[in-house]
N, CA, C and O atoms as a Tripos MOL2 file, in Angstrom:
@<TRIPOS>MOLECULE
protein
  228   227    57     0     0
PROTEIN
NO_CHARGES

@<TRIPOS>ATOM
      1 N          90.3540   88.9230  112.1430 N.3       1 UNK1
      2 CA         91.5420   88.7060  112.9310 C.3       1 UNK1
      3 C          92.7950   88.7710  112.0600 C.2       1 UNK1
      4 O          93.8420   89.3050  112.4260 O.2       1 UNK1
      5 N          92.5700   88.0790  110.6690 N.am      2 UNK2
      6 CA         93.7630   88.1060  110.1000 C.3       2 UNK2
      7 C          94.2760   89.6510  109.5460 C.2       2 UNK2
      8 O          95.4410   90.0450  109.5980 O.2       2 UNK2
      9 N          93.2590   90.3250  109.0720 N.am      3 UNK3
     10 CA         94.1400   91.8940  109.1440 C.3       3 UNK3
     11 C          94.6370   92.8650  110.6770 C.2       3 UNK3
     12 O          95.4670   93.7560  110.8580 O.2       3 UNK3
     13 N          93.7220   92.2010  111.5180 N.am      4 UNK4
     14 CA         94.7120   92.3300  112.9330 C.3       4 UNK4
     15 C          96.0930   92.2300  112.8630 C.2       4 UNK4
     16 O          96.9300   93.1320  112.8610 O.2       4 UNK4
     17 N          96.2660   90.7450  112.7920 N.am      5 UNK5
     18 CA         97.9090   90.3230  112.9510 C.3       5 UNK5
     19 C          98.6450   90.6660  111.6280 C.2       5 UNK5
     20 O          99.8470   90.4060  111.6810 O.2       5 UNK5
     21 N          98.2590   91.1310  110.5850 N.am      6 UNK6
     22 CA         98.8650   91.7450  109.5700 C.3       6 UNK6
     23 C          98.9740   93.3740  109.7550 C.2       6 UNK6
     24 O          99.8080   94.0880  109.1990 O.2       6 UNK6
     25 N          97.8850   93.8250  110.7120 N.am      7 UNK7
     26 CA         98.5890   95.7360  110.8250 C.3       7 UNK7
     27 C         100.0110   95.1840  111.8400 C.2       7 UNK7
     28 O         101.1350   95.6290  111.6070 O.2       7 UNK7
     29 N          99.7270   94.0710  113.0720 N.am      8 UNK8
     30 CA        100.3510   93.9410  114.0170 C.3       8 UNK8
     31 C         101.9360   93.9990  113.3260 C.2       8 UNK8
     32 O         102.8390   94.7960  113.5810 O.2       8 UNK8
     33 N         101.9220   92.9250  112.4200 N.am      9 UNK9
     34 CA        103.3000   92.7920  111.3950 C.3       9 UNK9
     35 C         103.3410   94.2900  111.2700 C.2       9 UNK9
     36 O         103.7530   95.0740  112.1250 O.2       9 UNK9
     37 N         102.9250   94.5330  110.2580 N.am     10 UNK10
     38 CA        103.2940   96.0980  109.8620 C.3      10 UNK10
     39 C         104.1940   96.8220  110.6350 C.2      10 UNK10
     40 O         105.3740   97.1230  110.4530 O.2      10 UNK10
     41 N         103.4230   97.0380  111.5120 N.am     11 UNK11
     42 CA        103.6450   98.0950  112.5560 C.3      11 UNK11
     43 C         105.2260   97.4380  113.1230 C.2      11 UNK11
     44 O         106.2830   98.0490  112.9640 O.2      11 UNK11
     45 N         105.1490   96.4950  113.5950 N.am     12 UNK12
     46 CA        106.9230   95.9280  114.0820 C.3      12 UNK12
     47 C         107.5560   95.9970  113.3600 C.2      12 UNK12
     48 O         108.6870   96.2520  113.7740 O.2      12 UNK12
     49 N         107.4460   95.8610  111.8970 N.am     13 UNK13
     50 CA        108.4620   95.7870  110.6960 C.3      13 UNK13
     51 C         109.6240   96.9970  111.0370 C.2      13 UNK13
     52 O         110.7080   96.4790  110.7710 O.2      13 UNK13
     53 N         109.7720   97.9570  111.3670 N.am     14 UNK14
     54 CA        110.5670   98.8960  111.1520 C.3      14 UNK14
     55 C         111.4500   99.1000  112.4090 C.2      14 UNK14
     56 O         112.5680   99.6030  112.5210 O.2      14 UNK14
     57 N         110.2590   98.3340  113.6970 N.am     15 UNK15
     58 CA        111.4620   98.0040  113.9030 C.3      15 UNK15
     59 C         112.7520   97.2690  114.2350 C.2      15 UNK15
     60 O         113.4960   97.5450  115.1760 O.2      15 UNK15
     61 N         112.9530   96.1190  113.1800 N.am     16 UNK16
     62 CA        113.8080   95.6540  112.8580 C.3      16 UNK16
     63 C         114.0110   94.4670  113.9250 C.2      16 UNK16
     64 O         115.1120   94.2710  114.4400 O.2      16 UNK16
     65 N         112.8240   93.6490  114.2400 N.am     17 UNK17
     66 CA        113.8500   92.9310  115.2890 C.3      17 UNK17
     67 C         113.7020   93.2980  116.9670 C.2      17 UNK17
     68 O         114.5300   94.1330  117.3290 O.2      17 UNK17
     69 N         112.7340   92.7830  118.0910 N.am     18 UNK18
     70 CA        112.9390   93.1440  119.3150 C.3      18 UNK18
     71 C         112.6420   92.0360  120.0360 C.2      18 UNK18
     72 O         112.0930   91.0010  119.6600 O.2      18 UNK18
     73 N         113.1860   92.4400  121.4490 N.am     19 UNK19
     74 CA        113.1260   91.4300  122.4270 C.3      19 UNK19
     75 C         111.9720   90.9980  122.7720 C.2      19 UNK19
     76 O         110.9920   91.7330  122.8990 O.2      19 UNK19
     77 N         111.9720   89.8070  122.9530 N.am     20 UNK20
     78 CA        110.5390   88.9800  123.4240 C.3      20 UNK20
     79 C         109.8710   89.7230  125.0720 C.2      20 UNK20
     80 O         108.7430   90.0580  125.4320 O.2      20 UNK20
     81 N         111.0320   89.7330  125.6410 N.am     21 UNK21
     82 CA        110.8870   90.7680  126.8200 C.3      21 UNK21
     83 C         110.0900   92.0130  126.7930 C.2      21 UNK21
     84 O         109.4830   92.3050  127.8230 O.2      21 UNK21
     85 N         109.9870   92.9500  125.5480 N.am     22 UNK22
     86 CA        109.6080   93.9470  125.7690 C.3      22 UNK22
     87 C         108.4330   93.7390  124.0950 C.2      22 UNK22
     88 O         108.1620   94.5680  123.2260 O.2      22 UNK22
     89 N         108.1950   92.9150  124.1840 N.am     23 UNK23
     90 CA        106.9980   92.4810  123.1440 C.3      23 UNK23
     91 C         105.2860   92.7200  123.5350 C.2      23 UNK23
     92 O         104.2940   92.6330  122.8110 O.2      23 UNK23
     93 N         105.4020   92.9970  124.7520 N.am     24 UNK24
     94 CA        104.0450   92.9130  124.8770 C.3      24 UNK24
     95 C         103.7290   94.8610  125.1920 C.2      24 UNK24
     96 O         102.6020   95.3290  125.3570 O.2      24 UNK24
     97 N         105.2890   95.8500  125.2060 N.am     25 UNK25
     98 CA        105.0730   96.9670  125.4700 C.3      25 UNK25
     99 C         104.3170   97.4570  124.0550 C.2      25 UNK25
    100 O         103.2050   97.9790  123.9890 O.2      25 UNK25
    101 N         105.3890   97.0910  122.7300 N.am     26 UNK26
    102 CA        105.1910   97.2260  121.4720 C.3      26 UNK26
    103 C         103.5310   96.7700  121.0030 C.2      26 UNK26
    104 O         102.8160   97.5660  120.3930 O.2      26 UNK26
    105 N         103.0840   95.4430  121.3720 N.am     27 UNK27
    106 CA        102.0500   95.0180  120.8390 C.3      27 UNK27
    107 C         100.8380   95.8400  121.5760 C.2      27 UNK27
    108 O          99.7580   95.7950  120.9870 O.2      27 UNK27
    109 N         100.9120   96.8330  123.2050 N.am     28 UNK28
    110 CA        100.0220   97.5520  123.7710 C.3      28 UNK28
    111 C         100.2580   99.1100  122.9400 C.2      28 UNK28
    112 O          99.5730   99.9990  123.4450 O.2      28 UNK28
    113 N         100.9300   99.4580  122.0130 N.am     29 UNK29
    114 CA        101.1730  100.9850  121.3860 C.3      29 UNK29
    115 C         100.6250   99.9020  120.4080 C.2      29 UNK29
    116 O          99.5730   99.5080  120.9100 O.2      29 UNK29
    117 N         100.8480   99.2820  119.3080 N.am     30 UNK30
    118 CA         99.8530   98.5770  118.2250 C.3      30 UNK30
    119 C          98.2480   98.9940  119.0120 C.2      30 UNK30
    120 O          97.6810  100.0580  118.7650 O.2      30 UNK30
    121 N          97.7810   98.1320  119.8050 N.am     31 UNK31
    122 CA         96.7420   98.0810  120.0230 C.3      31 UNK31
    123 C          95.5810   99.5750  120.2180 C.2      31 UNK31
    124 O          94.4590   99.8350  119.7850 O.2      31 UNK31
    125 N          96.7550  100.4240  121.2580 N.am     32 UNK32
    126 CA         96.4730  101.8260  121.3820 C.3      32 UNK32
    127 C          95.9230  102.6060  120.2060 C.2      32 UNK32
    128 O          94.8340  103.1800  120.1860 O.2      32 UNK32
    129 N          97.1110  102.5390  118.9010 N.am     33 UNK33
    130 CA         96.8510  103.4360  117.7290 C.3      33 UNK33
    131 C          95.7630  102.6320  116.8720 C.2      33 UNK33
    132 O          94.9970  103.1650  116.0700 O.2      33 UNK33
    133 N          95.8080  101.5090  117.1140 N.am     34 UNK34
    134 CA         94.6930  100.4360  116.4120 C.3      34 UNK34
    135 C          93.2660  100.8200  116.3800 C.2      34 UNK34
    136 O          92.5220  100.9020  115.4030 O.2      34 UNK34
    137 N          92.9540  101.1010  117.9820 N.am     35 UNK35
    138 CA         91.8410  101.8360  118.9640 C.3      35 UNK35
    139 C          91.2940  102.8550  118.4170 C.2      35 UNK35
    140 O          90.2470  103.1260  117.8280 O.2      35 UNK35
    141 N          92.4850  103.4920  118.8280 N.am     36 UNK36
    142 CA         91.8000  105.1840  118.3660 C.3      36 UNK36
    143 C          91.1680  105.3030  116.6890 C.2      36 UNK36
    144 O          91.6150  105.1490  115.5520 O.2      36 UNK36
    145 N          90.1770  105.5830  117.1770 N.am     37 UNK37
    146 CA         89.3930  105.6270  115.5840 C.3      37 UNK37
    147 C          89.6410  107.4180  115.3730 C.2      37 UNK37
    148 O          90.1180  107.5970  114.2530 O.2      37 UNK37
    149 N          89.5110  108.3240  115.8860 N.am     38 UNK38
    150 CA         89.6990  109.5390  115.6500 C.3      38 UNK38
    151 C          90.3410  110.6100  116.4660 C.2      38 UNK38
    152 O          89.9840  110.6910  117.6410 O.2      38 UNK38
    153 N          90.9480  111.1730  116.1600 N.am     39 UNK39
    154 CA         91.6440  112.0540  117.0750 C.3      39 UNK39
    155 C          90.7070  113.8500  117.0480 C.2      39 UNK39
    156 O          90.7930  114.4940  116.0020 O.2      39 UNK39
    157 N          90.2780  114.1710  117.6860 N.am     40 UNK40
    158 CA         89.8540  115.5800  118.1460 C.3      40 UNK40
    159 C          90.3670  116.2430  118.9230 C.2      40 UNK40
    160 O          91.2620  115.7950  119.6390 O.2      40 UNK40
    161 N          89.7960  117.9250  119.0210 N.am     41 UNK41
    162 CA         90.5980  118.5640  119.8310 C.3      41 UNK41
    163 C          90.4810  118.3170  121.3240 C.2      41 UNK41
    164 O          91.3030  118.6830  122.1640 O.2      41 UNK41
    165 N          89.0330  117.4610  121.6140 N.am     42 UNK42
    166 CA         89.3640  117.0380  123.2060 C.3      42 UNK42
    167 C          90.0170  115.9450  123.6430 C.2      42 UNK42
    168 O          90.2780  115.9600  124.8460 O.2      42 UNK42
    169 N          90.3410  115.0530  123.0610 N.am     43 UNK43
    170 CA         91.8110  114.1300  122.7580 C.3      43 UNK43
    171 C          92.8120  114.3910  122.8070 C.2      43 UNK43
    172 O          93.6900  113.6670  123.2760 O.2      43 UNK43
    173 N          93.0160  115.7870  122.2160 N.am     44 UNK44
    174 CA         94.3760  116.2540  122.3990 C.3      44 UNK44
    175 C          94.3040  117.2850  123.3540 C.2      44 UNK44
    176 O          95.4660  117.6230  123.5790 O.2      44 UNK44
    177 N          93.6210  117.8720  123.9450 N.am     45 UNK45
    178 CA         93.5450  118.7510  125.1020 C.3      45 UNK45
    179 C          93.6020  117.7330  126.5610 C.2      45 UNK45
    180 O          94.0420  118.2420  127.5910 O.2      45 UNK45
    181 N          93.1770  116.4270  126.5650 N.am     46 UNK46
    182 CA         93.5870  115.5410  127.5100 C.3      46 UNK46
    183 C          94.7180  114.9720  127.5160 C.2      46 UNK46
    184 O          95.2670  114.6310  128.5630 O.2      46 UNK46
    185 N          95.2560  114.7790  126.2690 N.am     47 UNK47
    186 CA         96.8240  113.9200  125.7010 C.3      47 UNK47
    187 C          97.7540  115.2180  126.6490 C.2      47 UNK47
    188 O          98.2850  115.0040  127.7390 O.2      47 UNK47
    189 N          97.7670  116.2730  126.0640 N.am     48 UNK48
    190 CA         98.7220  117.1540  126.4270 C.3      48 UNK48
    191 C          98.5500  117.3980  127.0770 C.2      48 UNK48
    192 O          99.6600  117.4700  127.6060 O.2      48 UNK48
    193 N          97.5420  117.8560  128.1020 N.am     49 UNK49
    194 CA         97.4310  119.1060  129.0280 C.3      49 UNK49
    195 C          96.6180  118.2520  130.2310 C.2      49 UNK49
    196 O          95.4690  118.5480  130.5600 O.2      49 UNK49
    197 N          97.3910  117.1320  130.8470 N.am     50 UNK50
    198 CA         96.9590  116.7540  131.8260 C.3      50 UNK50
    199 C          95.9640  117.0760  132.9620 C.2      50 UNK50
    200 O          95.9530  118.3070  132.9400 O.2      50 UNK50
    201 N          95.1400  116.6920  133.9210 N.am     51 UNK51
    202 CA         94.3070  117.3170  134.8500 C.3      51 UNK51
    203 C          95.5430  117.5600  135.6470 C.2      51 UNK51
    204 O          95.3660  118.7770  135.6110 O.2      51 UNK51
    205 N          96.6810  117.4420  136.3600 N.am     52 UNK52
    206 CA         97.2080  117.7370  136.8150 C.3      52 UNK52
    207 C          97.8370  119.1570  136.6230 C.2      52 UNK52
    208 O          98.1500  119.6950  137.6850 O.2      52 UNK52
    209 N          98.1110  119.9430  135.3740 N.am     53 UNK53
    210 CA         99.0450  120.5370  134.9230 C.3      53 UNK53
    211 C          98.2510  122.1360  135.3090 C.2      53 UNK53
    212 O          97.0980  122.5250  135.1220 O.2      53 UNK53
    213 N          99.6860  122.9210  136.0310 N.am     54 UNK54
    214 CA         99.1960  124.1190  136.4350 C.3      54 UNK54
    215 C          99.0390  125.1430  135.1220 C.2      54 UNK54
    216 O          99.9910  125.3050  134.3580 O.2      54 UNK54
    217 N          97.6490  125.8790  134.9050 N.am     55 UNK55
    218 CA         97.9050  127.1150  134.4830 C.3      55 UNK55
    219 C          98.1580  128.2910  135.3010 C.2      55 UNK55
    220 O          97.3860  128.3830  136.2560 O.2      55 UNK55
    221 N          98.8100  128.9880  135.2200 N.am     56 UNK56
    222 CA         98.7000  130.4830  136.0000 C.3      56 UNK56
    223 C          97.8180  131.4340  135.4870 C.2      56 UNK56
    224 O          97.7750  131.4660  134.2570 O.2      56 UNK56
    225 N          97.0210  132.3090  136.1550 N.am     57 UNK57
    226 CA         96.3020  132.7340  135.8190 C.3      57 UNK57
    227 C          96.8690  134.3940  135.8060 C.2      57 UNK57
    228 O          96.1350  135.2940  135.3980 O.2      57 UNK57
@<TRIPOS>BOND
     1     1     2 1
     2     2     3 1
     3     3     4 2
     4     3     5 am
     5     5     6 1
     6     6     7 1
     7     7     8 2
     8     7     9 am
     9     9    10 1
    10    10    11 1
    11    11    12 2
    12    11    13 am
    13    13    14 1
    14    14    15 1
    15    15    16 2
    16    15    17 am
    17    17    18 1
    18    18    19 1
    19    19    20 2
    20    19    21 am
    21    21    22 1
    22    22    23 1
    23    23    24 2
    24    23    25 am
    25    25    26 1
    26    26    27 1
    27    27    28 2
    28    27    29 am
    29    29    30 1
    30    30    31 1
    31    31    32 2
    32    31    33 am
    33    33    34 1
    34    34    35 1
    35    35    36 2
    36    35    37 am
    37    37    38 1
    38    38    39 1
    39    39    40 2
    40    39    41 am
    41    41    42 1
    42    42    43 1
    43    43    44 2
    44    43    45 am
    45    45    46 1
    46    46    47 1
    47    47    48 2
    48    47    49 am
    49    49    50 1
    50    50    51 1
    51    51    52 2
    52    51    53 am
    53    53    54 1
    54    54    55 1
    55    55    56 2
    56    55    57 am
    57    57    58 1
    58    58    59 1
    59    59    60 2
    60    59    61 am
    61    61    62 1
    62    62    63 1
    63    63    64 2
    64    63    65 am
    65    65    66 1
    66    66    67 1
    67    67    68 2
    68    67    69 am
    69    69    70 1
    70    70    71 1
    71    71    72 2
    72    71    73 am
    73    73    74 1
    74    74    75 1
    75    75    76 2
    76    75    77 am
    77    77    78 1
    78    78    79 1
    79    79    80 2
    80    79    81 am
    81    81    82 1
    82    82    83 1
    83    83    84 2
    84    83    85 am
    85    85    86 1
    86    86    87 1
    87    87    88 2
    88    87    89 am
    89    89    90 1
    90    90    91 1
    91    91    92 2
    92    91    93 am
    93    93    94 1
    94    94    95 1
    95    95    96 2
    96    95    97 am
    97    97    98 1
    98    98    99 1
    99    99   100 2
   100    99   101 am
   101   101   102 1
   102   102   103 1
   103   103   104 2
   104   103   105 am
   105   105   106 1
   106   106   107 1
   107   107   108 2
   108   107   109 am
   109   109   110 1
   110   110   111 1
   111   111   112 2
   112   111   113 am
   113   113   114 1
   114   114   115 1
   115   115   116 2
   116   115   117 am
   117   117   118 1
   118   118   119 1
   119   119   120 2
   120   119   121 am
   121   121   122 1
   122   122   123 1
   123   123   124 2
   124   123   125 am
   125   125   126 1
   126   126   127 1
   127   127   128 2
   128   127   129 am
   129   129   130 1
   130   130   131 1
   131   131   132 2
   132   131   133 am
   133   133   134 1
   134   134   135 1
   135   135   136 2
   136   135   137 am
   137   137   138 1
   138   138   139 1
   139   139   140 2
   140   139   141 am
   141   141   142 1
   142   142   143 1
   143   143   144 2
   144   143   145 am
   145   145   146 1
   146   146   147 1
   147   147   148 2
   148   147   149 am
   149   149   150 1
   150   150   151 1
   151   151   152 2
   152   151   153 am
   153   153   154 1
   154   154   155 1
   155   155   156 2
   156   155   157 am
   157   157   158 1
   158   158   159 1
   159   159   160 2
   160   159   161 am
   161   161   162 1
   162   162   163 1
   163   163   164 2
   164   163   165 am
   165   165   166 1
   166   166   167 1
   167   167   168 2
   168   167   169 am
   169   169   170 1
   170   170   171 1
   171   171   172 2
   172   171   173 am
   173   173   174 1
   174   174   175 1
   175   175   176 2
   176   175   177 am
   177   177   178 1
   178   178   179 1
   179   179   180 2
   180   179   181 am
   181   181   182 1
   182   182   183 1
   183   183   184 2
   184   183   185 am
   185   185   186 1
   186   186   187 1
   187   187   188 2
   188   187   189 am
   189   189   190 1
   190   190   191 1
   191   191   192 2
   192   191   193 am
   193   193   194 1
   194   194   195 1
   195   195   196 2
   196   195   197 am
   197   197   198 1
   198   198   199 1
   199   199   200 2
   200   199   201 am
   201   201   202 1
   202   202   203 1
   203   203   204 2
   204   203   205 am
   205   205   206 1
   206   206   207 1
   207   207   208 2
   208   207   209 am
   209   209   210 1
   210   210   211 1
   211   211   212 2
   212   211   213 am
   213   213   214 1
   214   214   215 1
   215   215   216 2
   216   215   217 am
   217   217   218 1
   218   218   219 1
   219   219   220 2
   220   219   221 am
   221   221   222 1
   222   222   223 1
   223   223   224 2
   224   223   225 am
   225   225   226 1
   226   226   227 1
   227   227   228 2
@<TRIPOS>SUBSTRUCTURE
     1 UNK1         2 RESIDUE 1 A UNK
     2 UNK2         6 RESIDUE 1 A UNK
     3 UNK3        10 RESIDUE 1 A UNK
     4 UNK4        14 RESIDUE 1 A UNK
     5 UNK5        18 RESIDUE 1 A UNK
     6 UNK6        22 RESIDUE 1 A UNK
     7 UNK7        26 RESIDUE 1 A UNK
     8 UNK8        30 RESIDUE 1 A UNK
     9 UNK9        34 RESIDUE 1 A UNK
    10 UNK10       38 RESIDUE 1 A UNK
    11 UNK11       42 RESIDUE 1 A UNK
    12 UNK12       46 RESIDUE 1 A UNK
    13 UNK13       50 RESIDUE 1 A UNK
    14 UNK14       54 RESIDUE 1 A UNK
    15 UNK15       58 RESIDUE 1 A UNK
    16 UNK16       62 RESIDUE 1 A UNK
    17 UNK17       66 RESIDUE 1 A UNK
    18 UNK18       70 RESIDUE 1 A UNK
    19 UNK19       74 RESIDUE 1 A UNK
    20 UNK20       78 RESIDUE 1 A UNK
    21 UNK21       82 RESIDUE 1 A UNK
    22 UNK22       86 RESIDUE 1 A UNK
    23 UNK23       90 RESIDUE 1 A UNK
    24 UNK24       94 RESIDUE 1 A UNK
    25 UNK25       98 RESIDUE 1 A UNK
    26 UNK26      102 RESIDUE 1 A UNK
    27 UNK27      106 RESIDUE 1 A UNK
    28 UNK28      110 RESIDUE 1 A UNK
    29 UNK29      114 RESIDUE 1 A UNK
    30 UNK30      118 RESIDUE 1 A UNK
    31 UNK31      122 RESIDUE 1 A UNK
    32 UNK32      126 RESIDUE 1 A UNK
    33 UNK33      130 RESIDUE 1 A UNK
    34 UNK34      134 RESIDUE 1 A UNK
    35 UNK35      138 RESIDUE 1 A UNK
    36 UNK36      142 RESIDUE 1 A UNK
    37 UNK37      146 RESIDUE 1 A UNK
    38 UNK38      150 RESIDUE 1 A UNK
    39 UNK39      154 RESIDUE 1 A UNK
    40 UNK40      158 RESIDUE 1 A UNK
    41 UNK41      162 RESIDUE 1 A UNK
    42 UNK42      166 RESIDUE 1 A UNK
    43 UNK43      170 RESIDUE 1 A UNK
    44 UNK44      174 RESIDUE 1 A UNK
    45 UNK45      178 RESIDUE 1 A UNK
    46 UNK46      182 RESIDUE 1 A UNK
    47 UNK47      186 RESIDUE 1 A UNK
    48 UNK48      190 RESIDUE 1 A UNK
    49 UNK49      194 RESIDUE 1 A UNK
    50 UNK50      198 RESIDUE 1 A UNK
    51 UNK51      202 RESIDUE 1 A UNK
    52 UNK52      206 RESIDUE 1 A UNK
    53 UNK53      210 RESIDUE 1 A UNK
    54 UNK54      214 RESIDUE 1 A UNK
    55 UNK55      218 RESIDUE 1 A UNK
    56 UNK56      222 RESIDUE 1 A UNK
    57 UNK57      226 RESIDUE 1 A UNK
């Protein structure tokens, strides 16, 4: 747990200071990049290229 709340530090350090209000948006992008153990190309073919998104054929 304690290198948890020490990436958690990390990661806020830069930026400088935020509202308690919007603390729990910051600490869910911590948690997100925390998560992801690896990034591949079908990770990024879902990141970018939504099921929604038209190709034309």
């Amino acid at each position: 747990m304690e290198g948890i709340w020490i990436g958690l530090r990390n990661f806020l350090r830069p930026f400088r200071g935020i509202h308690k209000k919007y603390l729990y948006l910051y600490v869910a992008m911590f948690e997100w990049s925390h998560n992801l153990r690896w990034i591949d190309f079908d990770f990024l073919r879902r990141l970018l290229f939504p099921t929604s998104t038209y190709f034309p054929t």
